[in-house]
Every structure is written in structure tokens, then in C-alpha cells.
C-alpha positions as CSV (number, residue, x, y, z in Angstrom):
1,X,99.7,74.5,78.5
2,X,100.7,71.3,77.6
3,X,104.2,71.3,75.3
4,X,104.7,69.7,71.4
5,X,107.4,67.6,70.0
6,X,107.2,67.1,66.1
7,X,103.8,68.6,66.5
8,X,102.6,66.0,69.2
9,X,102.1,66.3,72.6
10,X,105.0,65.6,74.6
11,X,103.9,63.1,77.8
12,X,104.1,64.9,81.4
13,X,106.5,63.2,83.0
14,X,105.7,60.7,86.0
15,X,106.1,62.6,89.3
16,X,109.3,62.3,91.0
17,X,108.7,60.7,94.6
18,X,110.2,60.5,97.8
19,X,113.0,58.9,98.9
20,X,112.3,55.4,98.8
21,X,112.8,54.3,102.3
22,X,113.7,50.6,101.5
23,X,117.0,51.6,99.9
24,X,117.6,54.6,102.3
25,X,117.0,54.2,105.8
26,X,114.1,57.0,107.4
27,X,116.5,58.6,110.0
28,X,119.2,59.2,107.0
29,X,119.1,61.7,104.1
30,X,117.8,65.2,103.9
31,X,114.9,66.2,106.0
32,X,112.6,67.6,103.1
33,X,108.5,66.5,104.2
34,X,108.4,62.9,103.9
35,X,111.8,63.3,102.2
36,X,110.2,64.6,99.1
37,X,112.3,66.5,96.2
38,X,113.4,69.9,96.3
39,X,110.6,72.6,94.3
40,X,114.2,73.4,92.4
41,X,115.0,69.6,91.8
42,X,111.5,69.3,89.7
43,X,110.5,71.2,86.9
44,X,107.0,72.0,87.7
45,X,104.4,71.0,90.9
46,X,101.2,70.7,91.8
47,X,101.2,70.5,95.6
48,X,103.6,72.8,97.2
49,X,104.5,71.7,101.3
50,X,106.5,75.3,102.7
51,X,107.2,75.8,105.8
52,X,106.9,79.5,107.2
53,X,108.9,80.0,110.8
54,X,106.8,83.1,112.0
55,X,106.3,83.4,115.6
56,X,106.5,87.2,116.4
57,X,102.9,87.3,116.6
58,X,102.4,84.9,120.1
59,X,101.3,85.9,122.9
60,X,102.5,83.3,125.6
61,X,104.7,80.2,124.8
62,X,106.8,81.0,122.0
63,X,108.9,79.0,119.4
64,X,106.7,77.9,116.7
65,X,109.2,79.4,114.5
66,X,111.0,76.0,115.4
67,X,108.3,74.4,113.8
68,X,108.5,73.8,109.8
69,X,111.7,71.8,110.8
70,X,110.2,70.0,113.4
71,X,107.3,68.7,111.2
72,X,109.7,67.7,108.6
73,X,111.8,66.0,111.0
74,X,108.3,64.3,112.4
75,X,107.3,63.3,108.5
76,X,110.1,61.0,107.7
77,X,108.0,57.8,108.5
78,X,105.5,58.7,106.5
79,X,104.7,56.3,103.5
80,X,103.5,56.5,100.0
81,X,100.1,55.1,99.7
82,X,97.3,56.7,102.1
83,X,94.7,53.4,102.8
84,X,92.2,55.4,104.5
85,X,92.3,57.8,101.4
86,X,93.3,54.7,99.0
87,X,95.6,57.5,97.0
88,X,99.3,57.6,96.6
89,X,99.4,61.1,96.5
90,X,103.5,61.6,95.4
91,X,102.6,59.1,92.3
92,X,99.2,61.1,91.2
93,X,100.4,64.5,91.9
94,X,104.2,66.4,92.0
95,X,104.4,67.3,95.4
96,X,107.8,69.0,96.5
97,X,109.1,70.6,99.4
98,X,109.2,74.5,98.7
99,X,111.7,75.4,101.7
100,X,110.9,78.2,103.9
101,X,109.7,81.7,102.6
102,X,111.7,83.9,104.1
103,X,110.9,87.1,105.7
104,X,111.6,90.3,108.0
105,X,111.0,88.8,111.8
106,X,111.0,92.2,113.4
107,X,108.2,93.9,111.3
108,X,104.9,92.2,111.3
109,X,103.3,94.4,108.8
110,X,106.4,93.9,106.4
111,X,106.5,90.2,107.0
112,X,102.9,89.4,106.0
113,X,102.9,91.4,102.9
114,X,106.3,88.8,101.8
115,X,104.3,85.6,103.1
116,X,101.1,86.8,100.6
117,X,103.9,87.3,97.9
118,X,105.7,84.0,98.6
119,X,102.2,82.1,98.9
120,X,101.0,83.2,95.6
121,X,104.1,82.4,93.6
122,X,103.4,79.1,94.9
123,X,100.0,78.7,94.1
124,X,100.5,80.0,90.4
125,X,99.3,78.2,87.7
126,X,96.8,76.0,89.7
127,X,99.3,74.4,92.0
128,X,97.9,73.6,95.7
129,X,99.7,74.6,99.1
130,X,100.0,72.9,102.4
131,X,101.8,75.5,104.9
132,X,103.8,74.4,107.6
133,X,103.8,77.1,110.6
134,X,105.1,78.9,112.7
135,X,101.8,81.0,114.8
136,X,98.4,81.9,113.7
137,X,99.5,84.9,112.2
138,X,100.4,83.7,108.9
139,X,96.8,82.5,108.4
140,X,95.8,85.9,107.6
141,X,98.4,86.6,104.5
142,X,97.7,82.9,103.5
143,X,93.7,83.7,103.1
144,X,94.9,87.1,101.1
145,X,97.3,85.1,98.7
146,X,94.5,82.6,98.5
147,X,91.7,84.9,98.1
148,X,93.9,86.8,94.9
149,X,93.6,83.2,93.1
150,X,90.3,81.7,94.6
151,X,88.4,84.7,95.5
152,X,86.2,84.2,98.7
153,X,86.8,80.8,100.5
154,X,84.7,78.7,102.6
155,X,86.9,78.8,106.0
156,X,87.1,75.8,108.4
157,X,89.2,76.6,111.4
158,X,90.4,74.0,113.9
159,X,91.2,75.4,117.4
160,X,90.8,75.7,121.0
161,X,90.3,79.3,120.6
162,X,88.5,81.8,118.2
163,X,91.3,84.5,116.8
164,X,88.9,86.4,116.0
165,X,89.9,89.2,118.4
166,X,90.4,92.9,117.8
167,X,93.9,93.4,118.9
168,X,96.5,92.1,121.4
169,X,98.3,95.6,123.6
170,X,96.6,98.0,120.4
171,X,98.7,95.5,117.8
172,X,96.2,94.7,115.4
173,X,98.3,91.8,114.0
174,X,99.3,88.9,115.9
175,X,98.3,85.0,116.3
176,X,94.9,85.8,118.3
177,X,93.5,88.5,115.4
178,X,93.7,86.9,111.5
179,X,90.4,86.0,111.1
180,X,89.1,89.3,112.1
181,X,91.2,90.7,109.6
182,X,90.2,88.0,107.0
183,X,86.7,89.0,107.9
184,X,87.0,92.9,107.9
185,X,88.9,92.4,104.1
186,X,85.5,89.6,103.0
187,X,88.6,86.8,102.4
188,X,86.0,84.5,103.4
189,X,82.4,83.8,102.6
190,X,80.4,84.8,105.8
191,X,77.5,82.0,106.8
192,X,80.1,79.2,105.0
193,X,82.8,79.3,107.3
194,X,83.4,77.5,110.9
195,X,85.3,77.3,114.2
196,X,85.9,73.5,115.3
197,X,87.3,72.5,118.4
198,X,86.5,76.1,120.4
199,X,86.8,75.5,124.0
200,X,88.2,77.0,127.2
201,X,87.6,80.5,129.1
202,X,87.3,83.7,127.4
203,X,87.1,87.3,128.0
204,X,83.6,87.7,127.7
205,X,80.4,86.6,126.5
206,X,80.6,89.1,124.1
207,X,83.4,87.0,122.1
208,X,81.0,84.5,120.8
209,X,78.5,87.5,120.1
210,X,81.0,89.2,118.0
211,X,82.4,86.0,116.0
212,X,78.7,85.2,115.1
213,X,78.6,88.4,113.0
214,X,81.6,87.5,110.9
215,X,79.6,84.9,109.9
216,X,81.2,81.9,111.5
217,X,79.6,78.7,113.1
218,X,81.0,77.4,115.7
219,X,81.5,73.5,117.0
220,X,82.3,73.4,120.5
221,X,84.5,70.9,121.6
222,X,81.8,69.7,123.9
223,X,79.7,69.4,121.0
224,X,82.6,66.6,119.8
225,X,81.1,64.0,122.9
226,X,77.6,64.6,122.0
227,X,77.6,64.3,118.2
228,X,79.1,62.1,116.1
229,X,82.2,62.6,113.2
230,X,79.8,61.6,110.6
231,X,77.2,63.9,112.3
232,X,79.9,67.0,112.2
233,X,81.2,66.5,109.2
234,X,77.7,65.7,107.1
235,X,76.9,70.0,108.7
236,X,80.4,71.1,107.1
237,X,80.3,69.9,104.3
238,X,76.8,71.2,103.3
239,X,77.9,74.8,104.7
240,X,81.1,74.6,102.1
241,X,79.3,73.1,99.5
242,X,81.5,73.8,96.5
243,X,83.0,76.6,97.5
244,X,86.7,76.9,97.6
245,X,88.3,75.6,100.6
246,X,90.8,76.9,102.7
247,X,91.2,74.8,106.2
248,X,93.6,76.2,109.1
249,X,94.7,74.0,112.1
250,X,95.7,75.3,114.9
251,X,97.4,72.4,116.6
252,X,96.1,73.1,120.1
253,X,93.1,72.1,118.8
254,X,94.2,68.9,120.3
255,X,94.1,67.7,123.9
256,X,97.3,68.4,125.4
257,X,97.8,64.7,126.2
258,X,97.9,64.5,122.4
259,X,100.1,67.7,121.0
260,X,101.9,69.2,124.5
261,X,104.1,70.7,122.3
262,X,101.9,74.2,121.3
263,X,101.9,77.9,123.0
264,X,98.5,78.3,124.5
265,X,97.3,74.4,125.3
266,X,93.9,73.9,126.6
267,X,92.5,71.2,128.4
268,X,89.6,69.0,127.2
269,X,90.7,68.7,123.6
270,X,90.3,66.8,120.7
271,X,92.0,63.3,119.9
272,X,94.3,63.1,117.0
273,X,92.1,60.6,115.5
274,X,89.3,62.7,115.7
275,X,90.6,65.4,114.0
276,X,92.0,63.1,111.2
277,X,88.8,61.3,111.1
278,X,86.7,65.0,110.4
279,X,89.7,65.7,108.2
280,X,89.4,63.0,105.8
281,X,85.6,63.9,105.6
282,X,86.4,66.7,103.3
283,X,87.3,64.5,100.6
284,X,85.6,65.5,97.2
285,X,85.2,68.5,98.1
286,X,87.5,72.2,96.5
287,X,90.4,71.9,98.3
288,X,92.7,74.7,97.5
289,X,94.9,75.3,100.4
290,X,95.7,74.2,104.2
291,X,97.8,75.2,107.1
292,X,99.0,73.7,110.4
293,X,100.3,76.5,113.3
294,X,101.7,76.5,116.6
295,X,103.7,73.7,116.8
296,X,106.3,74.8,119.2
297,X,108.7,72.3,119.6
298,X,110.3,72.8,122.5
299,X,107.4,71.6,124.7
300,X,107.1,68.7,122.4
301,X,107.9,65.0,124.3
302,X,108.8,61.9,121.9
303,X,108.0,64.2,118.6
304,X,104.1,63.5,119.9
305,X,102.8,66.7,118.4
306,X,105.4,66.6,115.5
307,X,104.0,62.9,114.2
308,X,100.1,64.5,114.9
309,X,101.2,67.7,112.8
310,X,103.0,65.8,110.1
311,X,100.6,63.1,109.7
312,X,97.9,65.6,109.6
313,X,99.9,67.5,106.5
314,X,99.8,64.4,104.7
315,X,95.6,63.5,104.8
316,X,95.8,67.3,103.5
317,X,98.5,66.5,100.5
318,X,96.6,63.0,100.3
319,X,93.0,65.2,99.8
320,X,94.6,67.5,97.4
321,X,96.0,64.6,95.5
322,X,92.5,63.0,94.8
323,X,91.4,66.0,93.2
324,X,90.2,65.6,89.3
């Protein structure tokens, strides 16, 4: 509700920005995303970047709990103004740095109950979220914070694998399983939703059988040589149509050549550009939240999968921006 002084309304303010990197150089100052204020240094927000260091749901390679800071650290030479978006997205929206949520590391049950809390605090009062991860885990209590604002969401999910098994050693939580928990709770809208970027072995036919009846399409990353962006993301975007949005990237949906520094890498990926590319294709359309998971950084050469993840972030801060 918009505030009165002497019985007018009172202007809302112009959003603060980041850092201005001609007066202080990128590799100095705090390491907020693209050096952006505080959430307690601003009074109100409409895009929310958090980062959530959850990794005791992997099953190989671990350490994506290392990566919230590594993105951050990754985002500091990022700019205001977005040509391929033509939006400034800090000057038309409040976008802040919300820290870390915190949470218990040694009870996965416990912790994704306190991500869904911390996720809808954030998304109060029709703010927007970008979540920085951390494993595929946190997908799950992100769609149930979501879904307790939004209701059912289209779901577009970029990665080299499904995570829409059962469970991992009888443990029905972990980054292989949220979206057959998404699907058994309806946190999506079955027939709307998608897998992009699927490729690589798995244990059985019966995979693809089973995903099929949660309702989700998939794009093969073979499909990616044989159709065209446009092609790909003309399908999407009639499947979402003006459904709410929720989009989860699992950064291994990239070619190893392009993001080496991930848990489970795949060979045969996707280019960075292509995923920006299909990205960017969801402009205009209900945006309402994103994520980007298993960054692990310590397999990471040059910050190569740190620049991809943060540059990634900001087409998803750029897309909420350009929202009426």
C-alpha cells in the first residue's frame, strides 16, 4: 500500500543500485551479487538474490555448499544495463542481496522445512526471488514456498539429468528426488512443465517412462543440434503460457568444457550461450522465481562456471525486472 504525506502520496523512492564500479574498482568492496545493497540497508525490495549453501543432499562430488559465495565472487563484473534484454534491472526494480538463509546441515528434513520458511519471507508482498545454490535439493522447498504464494507453477528444468527419482540408499530427500516430490505434493502443473538439457546414461528405460507420468516433457540435449533456439523456445513458451513460472538450473546442464566446476558433469552439454539464448526467450512471460544449483567450486578453473552461473542469475534478475 502506497504511503501519504499531508494526504498525498508520498513518491517511492528510486532504487538504490550497486556499487558504481567507476568510483570503486570490481575486485574491491563487499562481495554482495553484483555488489548490490544489503536487504537490511534498503527498506523494501522487489527482487530478492539469496544464496542457500545446502549440499547434504549429493550424491558424488560435493561442495556446492561453497557456491552462493562463489557466484557472488563471479558477479562482480557484472554491469547495470542488460543490451540483449535492453533493461537496467537495479534502476527499474530494488534488487538486494538477502544473504544466506541459514539452516540445520545435518537434518534434511529439518533443513528444507527452514528453506520454505526463509523463501516465503522473501517472496512476501509480491517480491521475486533468484536462489543461489548449493544442490538440487533446495528446489523442492523452493517450489513449496513458491507454490504457498503462486499456487501451481509451470516448471522448466535445466539439466543433464532428470531428479525425478524415487530415493537415493531409501533417503527420499536428496539432489536426484525434488521433482518427484514436487510432483507427488501437485507443486507443479503436470502437461506444462519440462526437462531441458537431459542427456547421459541412466538406470533404465523405465526412467523416462516414469517422468512422462508426472507430466513432464522432455528436450534432449541431442534434440539442441537438431532444432533450433527459436524452435525450442516457441514449444516452451506455449506449454507455460501464462502460468506462473518457476525455472531451476542445474548448472551441469552445461558441457563440461563450459561449467567443470559441478558434482555430477556430463559429457555432450549445452553451450553457455545456448542456455542464455533459451533463457532470455522467456521474456514476457510470469516469472515468479529461479534457481541455479550445483555449482561446486572447487572443480571450478578461472571462475568459468562461476561467470556462467552468475551471468545466468542476472538474465533471471534482468527478466524479472521487465515485468509490468
Amino acid at each position: 500500500m502506497q504511503s501519504m504525506t499531508n494526504g498525498q502520496p508520498t513518491p517511492t523512492p528510486a532504487p538504490t543500485g550497486p556499487i558504481d564500479g567507476l568510483q570503486v574498482p570490481r575486485y574491491a568492496g563487499h562481495t554482495t551479487f553484483a555488489r548490490l545493497p544489503r536487504i537490511e540497508d534498503v527498506q523494501r525490495h522487489d527482487i530478492a538474490v539469496v544464496g542457500i549453501p545446502f549440499d547434504t543432499g549429493v550424491t558424488y562430488r560435493p561442495g556446492a555448499r561453497f557456491g552462493p559465495a562463489h557466484i557472488r565472487q563471479s558477479s562482480r563484473l557484472l554491469r547495470p544495463y542488460n543490451p540483449a534484454l535492453d533493461v537496467a534491472p537495479f534502476a527499474h526494480r530494488q534488487v538486494v542481496d538477502a544473504g544466506d538463509l541459514t539452516f540445520n546441515p545435518f537434518d534434511i528434513e529439518t533443513a528444507v522445512a527452514q528453506i520454505e520458511h526463509g523463501a516465503v519471507e522473501l517472496l512476501r508482498d509480491g517480491a521475486t526471488l533468484v536462489s543461489l545454490g548449493g544442490d538440487h535439493t533446495i528446489a523442492y522447498p523452493l517450489l513449496k514456498a513458491v507454490n504457498r504464494i503462486h499456487g501451481q507453477v509451470a516448471l522448466v528444468h535445466f539439466d543433464a539429468h532428470l531428479d525425478t527419482w524415487d530415493t537415493y540408499f531409501n533417503t527420499p530427500l536428496t539432489h536426484g528426488t525434488p521433482f518427484r516430490r514436487a510432483a507427488e505434493e501437485g507443486l507443479f502443473v503436470s502437461g506444462h512443465s519440462a526437462h531441458v538439457g537431459i542427456r547421459g546414461s541412466l538406470y533404465s528405460r523405465n526412467d523416462l517412462a516414469e517422468d512422462a507420468d508426472m507430466g513432464f516433457h522432455v528436450v534432449h540435449c541431442r534434440d539442441l543440434h537438431r532444432r533450433s533456439i527459436d524452435d525450442i523456445v516457441d514449444a516452451l513458451r506455449r506449454s507455460i503460457g501464462e502460468l506462473p513460472l518457476y525455472v531451476s538450473v542445474d548448472i551441469d546442464v552445461l558441457d563440461p568444457a563450459h561449467a567443470p566446476g559441478t558434482g555430477t558433469p556430463e559429457a555432450g552439454g549445452m553451450t553457455s550461450r545456448e542456455l542464455l539464448e533459451i533463457v532470455r526467450g522467456f521474456d514476457g512471460l510470469n516469472l515468479v522465481a529461479a534457481d541455479i544449483v550445483e555449482v561446486s567450486p572447487a572443480y571450478d578453473h578461472a571462475e568459468i562456471t562461476g561467470v556462467a552461473a552468475a551471468n545466468l542469475a542476472y538474465e533471471f534478475v534482468s527478466l524479472l525486472a521487465r515485468k509490468s
